[in-house]
C-alpha positions in Angstrom: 77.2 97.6 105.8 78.6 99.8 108.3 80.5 102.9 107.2 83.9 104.1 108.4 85.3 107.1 107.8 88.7 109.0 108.8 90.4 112.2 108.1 93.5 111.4 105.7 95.5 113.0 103.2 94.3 110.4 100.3 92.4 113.1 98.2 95.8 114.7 97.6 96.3 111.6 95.2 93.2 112.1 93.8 94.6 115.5 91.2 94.1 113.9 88.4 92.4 110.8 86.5 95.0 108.5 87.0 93.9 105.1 87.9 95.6 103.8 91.5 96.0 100.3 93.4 94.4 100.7 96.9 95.0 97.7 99.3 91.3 97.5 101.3 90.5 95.8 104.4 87.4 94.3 104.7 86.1 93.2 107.9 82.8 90.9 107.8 80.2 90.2 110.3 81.9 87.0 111.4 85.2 89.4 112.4 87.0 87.7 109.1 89.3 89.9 107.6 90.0 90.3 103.7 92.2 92.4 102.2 92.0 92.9 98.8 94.2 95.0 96.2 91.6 97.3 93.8 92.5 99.2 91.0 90.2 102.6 91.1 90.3 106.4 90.0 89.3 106.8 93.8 88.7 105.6 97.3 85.0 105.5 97.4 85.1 103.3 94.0 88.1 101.2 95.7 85.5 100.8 99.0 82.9 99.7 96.8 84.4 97.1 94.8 86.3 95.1 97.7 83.1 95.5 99.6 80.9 93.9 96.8 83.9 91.3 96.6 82.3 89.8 100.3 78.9 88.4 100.8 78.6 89.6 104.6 80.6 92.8 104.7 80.2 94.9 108.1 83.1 97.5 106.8 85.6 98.6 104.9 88.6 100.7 104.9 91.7 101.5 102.6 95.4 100.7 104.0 96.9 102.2 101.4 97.5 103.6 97.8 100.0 103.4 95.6 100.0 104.5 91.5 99.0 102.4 89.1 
């Protein structure tokens, strides 16, 4: 799997142990694209879960968060 990183203000969500819903975009080999809605304490748990969720995943990358 191919990583994807950006610069964003997501880790100012991340003050506390509070659990969050992060919609994730996967994209597969193929070019299909999943999106996914993960409950996680962070994005890098978030990335890992939807990206476990899809045999062939190239990438992955969050759209958005929201509080739990």
């Amino acid at each position: 799997m191919t990583a994807v990183f950006s610069t964003s203000n997501f880790n100012a969500y991340n003050s506390s142990n509070v659990l969050r819903i992060y919609t994730i975009e996967v994209i597969t080999f193929d070019g299909d694209s999943h999106i996914f809605e993960i409950e996680a304490y962070d994005g890098d748990e978030a990335l890992n879960i939807a990206a476990s969720m899809v045999g062939d995943a190239d990438y992955a990358m969050i759209q958005g968060v929201q509080v739990a």
